[in-house]
MIKOLTI-780372 format. One record per atom (N, C-alpha, C, O): y, x, z; residue in three letters. Coordinates in steps of 0.1 Angstrom, whole numbers, plus 5000, padded with zeros to 4 digits. Example, Ala and Ser with C-alpha at 12.3 -4.5 7.8 and 13.67 -1.06 7.14 Angstrom:
MIKOLTI-780372
494351325078Ala/495551235078Ala/496751325078Ala/496751425085Ala/497851285071Ser/498951375071Ser/500051295079Ser/501151345080Ser/
//
This chain:
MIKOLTI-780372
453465157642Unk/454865207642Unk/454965307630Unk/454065387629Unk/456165317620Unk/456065427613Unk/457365477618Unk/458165467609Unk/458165517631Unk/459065567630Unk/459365587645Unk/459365477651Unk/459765757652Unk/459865757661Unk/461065867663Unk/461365967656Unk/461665827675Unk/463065907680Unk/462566007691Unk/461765987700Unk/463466107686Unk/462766217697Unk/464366217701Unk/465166187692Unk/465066247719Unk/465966227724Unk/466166407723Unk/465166467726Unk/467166477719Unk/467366607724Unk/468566667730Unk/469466597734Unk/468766777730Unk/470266827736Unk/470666927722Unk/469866967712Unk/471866937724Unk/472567017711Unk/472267177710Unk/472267237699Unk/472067237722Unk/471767347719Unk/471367417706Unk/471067337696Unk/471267537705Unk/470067597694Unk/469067607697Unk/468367627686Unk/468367617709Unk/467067637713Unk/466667527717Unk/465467527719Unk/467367387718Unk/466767277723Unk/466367237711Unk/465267207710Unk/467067237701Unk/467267187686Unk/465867237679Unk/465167167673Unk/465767377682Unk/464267427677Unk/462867377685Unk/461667367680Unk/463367327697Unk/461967297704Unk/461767147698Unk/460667117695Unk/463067047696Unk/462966947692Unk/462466887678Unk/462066767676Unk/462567027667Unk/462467037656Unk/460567097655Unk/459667037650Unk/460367187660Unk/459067227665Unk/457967087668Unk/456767067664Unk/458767017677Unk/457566897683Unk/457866787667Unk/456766747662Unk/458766757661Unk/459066667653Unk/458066707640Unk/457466617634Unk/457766837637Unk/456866907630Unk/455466877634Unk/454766817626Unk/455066917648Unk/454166887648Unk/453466747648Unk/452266717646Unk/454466667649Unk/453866507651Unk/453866487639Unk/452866437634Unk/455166507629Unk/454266477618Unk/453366547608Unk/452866477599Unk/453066647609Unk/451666687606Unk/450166617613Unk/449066587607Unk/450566597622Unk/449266497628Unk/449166337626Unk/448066277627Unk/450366287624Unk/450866147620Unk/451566157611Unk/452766137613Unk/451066187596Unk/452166177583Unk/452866007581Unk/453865967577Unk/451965957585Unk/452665787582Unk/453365777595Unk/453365677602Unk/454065897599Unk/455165817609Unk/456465937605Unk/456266057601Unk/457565877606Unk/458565977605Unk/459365967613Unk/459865867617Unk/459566117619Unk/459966157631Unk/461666147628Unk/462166167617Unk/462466107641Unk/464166127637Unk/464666187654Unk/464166167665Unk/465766267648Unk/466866337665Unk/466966237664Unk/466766167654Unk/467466197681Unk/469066177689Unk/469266247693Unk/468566287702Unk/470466337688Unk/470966477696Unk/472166447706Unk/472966357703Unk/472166517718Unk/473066447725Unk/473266577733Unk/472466647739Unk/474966617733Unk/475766657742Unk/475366627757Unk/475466507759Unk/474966697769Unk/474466677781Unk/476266767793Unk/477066857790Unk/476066697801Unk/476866747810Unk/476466927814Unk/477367007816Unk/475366937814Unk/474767057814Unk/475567127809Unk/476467187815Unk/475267127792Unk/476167227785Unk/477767207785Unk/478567297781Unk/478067067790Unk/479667067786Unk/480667177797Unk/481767237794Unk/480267187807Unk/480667157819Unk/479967327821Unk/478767337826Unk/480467417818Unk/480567587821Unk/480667647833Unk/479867727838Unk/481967617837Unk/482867667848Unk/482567577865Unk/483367527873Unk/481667587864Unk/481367507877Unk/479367507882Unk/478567477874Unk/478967557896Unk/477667567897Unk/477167437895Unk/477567327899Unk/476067467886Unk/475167277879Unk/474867257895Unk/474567137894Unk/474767287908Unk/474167207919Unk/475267127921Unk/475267007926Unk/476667217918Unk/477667107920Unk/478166977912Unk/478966897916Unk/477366987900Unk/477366897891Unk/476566777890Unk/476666657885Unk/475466867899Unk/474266707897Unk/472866787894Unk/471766737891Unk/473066907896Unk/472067027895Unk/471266997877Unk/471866947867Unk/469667057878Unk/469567047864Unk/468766957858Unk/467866987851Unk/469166817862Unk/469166677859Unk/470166677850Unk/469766647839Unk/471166707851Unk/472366707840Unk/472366777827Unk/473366777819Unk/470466887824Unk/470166887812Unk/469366767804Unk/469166757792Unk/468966657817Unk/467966557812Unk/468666407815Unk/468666297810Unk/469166447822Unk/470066257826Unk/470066177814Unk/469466077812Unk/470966257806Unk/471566167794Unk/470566147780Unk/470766097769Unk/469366217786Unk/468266197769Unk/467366107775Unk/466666027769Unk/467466107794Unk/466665987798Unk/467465877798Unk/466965767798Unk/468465887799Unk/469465727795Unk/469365687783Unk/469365567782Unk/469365777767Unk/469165687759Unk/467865677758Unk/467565637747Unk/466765697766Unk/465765647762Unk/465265557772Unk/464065527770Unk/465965477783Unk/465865367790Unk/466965227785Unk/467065107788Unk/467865317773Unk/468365177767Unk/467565167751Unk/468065087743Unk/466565227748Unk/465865177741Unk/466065277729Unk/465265267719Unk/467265397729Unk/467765447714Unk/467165597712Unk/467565677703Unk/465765617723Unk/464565687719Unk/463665667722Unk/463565607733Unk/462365697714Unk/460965707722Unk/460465827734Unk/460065817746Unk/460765927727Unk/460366037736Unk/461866127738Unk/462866117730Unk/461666207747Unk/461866307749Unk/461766477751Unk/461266517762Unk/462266567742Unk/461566707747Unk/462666807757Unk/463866827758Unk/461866837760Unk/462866937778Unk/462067067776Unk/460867077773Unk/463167197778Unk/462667297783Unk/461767227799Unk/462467147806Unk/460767247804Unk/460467217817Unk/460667257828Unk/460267217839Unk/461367367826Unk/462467427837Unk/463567337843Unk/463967317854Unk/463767267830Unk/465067187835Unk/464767057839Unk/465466987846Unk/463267017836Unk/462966917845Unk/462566837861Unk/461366847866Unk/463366767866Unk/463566747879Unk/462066707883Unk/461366677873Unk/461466697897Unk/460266677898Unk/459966557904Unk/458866517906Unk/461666477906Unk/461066317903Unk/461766277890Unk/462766327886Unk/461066177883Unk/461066117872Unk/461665987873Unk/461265927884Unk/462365927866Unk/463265777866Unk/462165697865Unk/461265737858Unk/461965587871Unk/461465437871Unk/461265437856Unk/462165497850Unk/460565387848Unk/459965337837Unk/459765467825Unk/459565447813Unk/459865597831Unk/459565717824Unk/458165757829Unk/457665737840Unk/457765807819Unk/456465967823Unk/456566077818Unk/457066097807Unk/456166197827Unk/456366277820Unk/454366317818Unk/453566357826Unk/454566287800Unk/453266317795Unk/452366397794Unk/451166387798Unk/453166517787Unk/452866637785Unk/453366747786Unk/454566757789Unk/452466867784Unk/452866957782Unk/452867077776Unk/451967147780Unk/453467117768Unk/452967217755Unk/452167337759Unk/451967387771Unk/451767387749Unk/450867587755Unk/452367657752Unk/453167657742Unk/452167727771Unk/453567757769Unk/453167887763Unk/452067917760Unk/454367977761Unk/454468087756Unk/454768217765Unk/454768177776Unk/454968327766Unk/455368447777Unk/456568387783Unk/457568347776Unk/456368387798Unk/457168357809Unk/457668407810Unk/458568377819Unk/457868557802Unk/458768677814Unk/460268647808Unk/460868577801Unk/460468747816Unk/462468747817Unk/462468867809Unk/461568947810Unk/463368897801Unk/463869027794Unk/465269127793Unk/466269137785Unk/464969187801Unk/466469307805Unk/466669327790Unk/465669337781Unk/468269337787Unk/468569387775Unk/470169417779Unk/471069357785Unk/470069537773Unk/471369647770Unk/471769737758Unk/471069767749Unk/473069767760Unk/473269787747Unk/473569997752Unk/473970087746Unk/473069977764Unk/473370127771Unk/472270207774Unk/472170327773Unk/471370117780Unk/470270177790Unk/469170127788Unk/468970007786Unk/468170217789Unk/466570177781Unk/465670017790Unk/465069917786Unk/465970067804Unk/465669957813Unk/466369957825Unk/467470007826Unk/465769877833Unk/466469847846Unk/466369967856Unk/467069977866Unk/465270057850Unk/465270167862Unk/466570267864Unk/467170317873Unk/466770277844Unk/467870347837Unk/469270327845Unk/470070417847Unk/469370197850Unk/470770147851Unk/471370267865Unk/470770267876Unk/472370337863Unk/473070397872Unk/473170337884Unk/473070217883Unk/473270377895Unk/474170327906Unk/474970227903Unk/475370237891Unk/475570067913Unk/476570037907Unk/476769927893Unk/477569837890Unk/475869977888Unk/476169897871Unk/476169777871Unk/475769707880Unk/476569727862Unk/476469567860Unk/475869477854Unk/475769467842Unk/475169377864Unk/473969337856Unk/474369147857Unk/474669097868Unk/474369097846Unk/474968957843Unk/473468837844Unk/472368837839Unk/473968777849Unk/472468617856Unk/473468537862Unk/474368567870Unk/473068407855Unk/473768287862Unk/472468257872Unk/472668147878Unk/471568307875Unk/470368247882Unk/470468337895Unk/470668457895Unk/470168237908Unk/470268297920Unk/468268337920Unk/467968377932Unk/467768337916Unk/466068367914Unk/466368477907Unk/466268567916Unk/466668537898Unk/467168677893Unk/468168747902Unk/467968867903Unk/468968697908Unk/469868807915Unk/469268797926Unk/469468897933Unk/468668737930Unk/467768777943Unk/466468897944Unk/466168977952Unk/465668857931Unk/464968987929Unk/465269087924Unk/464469177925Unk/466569117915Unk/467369197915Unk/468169277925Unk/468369397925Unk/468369217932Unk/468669317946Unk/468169317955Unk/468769377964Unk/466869257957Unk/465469287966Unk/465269427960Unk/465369517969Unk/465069497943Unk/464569627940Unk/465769697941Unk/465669797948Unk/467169667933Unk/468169777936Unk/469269707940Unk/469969657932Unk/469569707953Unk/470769657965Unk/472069747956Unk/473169697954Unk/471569857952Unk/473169887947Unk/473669857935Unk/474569927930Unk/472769737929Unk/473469687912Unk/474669597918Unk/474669567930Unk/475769547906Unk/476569487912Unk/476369317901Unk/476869287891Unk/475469257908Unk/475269147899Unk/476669037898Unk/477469017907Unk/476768987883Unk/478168947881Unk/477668797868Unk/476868787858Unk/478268717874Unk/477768557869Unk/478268587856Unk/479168667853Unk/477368497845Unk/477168447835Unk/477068367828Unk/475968357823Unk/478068287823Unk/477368137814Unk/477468137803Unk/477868247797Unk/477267987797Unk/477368007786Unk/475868007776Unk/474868047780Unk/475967957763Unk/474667967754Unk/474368097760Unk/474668157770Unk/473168127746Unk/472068227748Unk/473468327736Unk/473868437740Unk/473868287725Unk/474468327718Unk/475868397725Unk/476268497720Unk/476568347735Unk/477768347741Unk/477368447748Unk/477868557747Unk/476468427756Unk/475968577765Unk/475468687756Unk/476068787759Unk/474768707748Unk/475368847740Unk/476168877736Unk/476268987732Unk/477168777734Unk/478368847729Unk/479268887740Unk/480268957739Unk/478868837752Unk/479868907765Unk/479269037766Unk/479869137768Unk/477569027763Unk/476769197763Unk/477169277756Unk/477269397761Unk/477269257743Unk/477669347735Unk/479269407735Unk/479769507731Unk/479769317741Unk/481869347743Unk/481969467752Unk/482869537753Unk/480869467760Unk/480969577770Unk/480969517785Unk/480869587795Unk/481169357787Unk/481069327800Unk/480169317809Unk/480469257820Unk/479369357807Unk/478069377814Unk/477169497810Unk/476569497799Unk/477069577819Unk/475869747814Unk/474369637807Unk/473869667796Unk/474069537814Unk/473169467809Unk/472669357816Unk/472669347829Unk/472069247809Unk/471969097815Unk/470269127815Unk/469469217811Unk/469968967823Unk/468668937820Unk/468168797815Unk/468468697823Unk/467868777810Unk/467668637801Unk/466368597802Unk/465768657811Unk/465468487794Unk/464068457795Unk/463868467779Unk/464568427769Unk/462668547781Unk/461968607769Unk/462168497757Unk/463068497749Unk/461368417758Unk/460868277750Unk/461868227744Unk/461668157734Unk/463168237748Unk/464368157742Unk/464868267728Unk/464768247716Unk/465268357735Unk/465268487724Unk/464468527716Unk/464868607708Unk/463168487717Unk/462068487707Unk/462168387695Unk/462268417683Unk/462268277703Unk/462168157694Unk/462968147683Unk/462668107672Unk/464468207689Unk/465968267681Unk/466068387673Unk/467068427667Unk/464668427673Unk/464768567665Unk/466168687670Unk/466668787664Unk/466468637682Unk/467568747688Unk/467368887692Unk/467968987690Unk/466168857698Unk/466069017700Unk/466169127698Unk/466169227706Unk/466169127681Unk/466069217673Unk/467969267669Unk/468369347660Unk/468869197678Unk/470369197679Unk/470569307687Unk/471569377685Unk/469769327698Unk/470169407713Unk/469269497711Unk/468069477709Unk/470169647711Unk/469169777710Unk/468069797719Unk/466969837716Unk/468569767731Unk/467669827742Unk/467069737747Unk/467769697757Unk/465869657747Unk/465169547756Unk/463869597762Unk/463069677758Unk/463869537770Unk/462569577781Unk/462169427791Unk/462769367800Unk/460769397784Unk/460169307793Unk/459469307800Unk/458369347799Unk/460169247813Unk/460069237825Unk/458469167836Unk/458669057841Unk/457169217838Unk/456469177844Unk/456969117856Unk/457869117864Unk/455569027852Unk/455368877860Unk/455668927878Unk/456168847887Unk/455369077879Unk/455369087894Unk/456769137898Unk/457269127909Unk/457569207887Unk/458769287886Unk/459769147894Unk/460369137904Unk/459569057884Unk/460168927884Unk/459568807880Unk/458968797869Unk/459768717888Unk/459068587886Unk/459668517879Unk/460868537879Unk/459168387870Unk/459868277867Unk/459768227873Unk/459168237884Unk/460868127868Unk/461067947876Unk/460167867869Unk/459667877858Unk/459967757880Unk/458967637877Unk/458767637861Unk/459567727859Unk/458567627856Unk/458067577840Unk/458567637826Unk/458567597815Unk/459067767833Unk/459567847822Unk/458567867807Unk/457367867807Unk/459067867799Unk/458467887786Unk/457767797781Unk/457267817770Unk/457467647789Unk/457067537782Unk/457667407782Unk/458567377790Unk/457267317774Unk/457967207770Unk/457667097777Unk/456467117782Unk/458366957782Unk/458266887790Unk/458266777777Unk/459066777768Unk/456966687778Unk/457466537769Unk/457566437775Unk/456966397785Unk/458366387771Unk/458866277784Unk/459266137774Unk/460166127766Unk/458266027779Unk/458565897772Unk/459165807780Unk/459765827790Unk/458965677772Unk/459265537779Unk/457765467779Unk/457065457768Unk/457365427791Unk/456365397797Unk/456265237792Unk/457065147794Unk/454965217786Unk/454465097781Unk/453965067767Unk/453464967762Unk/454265207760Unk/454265177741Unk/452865307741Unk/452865437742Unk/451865227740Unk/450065277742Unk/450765427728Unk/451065547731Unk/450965367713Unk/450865467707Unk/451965567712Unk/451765697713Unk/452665547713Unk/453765657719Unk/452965777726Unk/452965887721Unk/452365747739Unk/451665767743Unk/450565857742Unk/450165967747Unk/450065767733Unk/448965867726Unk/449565987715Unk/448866087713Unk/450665957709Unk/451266097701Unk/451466187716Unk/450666277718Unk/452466177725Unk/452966247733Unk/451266317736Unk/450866427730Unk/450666277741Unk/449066337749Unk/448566427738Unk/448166537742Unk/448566417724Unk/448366507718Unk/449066627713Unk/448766697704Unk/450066627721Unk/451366787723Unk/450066827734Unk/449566917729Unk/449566797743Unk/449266867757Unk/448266997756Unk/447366997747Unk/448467117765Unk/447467157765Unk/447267137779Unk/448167117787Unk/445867137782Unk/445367167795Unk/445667287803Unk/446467277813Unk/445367387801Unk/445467507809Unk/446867517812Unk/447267567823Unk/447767457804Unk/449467467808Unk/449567367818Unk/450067397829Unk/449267287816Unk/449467147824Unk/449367177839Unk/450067147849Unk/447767237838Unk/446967267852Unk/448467347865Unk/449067307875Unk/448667497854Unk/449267597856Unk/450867547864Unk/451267577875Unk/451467447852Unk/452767387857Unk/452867297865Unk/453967277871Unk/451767237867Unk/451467127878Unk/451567197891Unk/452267157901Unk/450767307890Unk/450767387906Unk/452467427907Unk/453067347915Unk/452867477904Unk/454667507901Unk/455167357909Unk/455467337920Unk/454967237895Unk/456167157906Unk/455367107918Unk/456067077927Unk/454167087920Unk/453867027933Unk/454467127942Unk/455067067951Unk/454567267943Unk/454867347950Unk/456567337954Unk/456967337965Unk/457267327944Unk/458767287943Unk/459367137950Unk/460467117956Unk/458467047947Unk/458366937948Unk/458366987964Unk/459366997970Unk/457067007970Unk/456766987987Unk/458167077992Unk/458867018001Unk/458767237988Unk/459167287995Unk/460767217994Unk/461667278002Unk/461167117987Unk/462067097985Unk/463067207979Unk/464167207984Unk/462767277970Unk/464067347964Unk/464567297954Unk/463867257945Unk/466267297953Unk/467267227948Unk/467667367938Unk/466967467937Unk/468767347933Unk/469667447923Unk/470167497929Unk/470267587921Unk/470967537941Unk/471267597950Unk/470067697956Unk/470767777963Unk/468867717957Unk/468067787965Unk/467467867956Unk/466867817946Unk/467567997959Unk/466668117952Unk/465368107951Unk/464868207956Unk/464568017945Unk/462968027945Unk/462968037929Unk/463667987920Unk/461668157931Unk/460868187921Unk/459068137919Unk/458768147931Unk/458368107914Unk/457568057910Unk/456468057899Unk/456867997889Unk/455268087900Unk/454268047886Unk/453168107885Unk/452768227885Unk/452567977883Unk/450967997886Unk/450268097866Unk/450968057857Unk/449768137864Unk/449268197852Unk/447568147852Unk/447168127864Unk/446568147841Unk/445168107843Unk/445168207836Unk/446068237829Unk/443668287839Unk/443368377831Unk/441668397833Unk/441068467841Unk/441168307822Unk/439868327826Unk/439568217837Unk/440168107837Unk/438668237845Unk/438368127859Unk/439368097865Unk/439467977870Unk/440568227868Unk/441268237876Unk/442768147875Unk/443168107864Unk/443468137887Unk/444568117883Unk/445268217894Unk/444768217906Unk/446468287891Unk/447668367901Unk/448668267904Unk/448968167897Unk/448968307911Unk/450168157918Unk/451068287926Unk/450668347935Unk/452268307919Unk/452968407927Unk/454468297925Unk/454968237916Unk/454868327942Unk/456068277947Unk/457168367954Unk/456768457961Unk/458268357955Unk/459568377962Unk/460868357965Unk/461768357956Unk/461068327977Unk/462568267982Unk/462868357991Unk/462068437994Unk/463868357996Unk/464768418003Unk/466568427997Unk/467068357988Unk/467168508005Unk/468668518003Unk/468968527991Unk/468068577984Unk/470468507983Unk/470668537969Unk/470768717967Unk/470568787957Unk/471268767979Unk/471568887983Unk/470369027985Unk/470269137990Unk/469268907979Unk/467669007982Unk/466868997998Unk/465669008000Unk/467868978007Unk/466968998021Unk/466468888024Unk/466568798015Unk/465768858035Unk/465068768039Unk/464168688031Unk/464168568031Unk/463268778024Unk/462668748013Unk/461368688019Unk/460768768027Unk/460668568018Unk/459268588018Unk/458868548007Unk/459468458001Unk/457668618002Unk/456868617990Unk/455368637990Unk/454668707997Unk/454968557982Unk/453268527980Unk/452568537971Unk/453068497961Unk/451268587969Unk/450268567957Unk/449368567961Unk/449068627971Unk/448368467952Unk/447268447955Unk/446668377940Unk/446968287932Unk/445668467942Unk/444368427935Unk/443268327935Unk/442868327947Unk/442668227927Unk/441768107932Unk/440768097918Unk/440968137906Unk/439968037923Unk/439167997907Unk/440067877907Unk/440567837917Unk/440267817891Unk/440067757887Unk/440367587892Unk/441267517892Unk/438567587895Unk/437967457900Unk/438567447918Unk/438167367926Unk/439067507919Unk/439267517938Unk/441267517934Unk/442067477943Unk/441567557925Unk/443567477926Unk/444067407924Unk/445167447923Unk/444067277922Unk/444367147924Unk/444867117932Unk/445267007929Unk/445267157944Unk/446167157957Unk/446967287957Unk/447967277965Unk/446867417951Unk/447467537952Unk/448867517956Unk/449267577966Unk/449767437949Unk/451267467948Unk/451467377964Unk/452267417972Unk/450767257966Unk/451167267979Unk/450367287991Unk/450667248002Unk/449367347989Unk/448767447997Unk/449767568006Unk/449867598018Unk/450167597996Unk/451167737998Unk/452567707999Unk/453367788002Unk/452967577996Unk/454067508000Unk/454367498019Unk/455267528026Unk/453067418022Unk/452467468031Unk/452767548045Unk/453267558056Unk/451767588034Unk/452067768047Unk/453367838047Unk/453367928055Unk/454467818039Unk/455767888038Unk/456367828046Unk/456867878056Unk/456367668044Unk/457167578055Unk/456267598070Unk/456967588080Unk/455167618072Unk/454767698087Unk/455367818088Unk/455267848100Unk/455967908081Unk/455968068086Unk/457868028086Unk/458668118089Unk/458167908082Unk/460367908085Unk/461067898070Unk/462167938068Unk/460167838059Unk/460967888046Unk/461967778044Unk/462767798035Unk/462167628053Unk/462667528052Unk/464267588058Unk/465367588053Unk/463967628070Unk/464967648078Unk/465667828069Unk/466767888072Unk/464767858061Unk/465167988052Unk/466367958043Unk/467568008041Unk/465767878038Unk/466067818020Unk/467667718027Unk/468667718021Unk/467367648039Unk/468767598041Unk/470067708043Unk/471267678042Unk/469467808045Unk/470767928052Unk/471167968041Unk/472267998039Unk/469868008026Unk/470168028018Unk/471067978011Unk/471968028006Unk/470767848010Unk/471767778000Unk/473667738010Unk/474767698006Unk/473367758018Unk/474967768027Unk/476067858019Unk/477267848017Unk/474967988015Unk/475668108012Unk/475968127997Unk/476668207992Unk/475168037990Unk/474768047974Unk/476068047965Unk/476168107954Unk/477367947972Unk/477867957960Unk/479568007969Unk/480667947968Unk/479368127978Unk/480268157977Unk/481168207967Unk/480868147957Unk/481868267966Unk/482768297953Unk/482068427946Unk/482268457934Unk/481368507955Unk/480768647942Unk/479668617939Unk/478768687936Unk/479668437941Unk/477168427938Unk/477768337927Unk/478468237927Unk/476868437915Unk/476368357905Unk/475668197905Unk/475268167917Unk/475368107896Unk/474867987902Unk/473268007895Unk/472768097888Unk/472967937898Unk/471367947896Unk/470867847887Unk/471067727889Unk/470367897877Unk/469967797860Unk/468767787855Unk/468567727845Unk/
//
């Protein structure tokens, strides 16, 4: 083959990850030239309405896996957050990139951090996994929904509509933004958890074309793979949807791997939360291990009451 379609979304940060993988394949395969399909997703069209009500966040991947089951890409690249944890009939999902820092990053244009924030203040997240650990530590912030690009939400920060938001590190990195917003402070792994697959990339082909195949396998790292695997098998068993406040992610460090989890209300209460430590060679079942044990201790019958309440009219939607 000398010529392959990578499927992407329009974003600016999709656009860099898709530009990033297009780089890398051809530095490793110069006799192939890499081309977009950029494609408008319901995701981004469609603002003013919770993505669970939309089709949840399948509707960042639906449409780059439809042109690549009518034949008009090879692959595709996904933040892997936004990837659902079943996959369409004649797709795989290949690989996985070395992801980058997972954390979330408080940024204000007022206050040094989140401890800073007054009584009261305003703190901006379309994500019910952020406003949940957000007012698990301070019940008296007044969290207030968010959409919109990465670029649209600083500009609501900087207008003054929000004392301060919280965003994911890795996107603002990538964008060279950070260096826009006076005040940032990143957020530990224990402060606040990510979602399933934050900070790394999903490749996702059409199943049957060996060399395809074999480009995609050469994006992978292992140690990410291991890490995000435990994440969706865990998401996968407990069944959580876009609607349900779970946080999630396993880290390797050394032998080890941490696997810290949390669900409960969007409102902070009825939280249960977990960590645990394992070698290595013994987590290969972790994510539903602990999938598990949450659905023995009520997180099924948790996560349903949760999501009853998720999209009343003052709950942000969750992204």
């Amino acid at each position: 083959m000398d010529k392959l379609v990578i499927a992407t979304r329009v974003s600016d940060l999709a656009l860099w990850q898709a530009y990033h993988i297009k780089d890398r394949i051809e530095t490793s395969y110069p006799e192939i030239t890499v081309e977009l399909n950029k494609i408008v997703s319901n995701g981004d069209k469609i603002l003013d309405k919770p993505l669970a009500l939309i089709g949840g966040k399948g509707h960042f991947t639906k449409e780059l896996e439809d042109e690549m089951l009518a034949g008009n890409a090879d692959i595709a690249v996904h933040s892997l957050k936004d990837v659902p944890t079943y996959i369409p009939e004649g797709l795989e999902l290949v690989a996985v990139t070395q992801r980058q820092d997972q954390s979330d990053v408080f940024l204000s244009h007022k206050y040094n951090s989140l401890e800073d924030l007054p009584q009261g203040a305003v703190v901006g997240t379309t994500s019910l996994r952020r406003r949940m650990q957000l007012l698990q530590k301070r019940p008296d912030l007044k969290v207030k929904d968010l959409r919109g690009n990465v670029n649209t939400r600083l500009r609501k920060l900087g207008e003054g509509q929000y004392d301060a938001i919280i965003l994911a590190w890795v996107g603002l990195h990538r964008l060279d933004l950070l260096k826009d917003v006076p005040y940032t402070d990143k957020l530990s792994l224990d402060m606040m958890i990510p979602p399933m697959g934050q900070a790394a990339l999903g490749i996702e082909i059409v199943q049957g074309n060996d060399k395809i195949k074999e480009i995609a396998e050469s994006l992978k790292d292992l140690d990410t793979f291991i890490c995000t695997q435990i994440e969706r098998d865990f998401i996968s068993k407990i069944g959580a949807g876009c609607s349900a406040p779970v946080a999630c992610n396993a880290v390797k460090n050394g032998d080890e791997i941490t696997f810290r989890v949390m669900l409960g209300f969007p409102d902070g209460t009825n939280v249960m939360q977990e960590k645990i430590v394992k070698n290595v060679n013994d987590s290969k079942n972790l994510g539903l291990e602990l999938a598990d044990k949450m659905i023995a201790n009520g997180a099924l019958e948790l996560l349903k009451n949760a999501e009853k309440i998720a999209f009343k009219d003052e709950m942000p939607q969750r992204l």
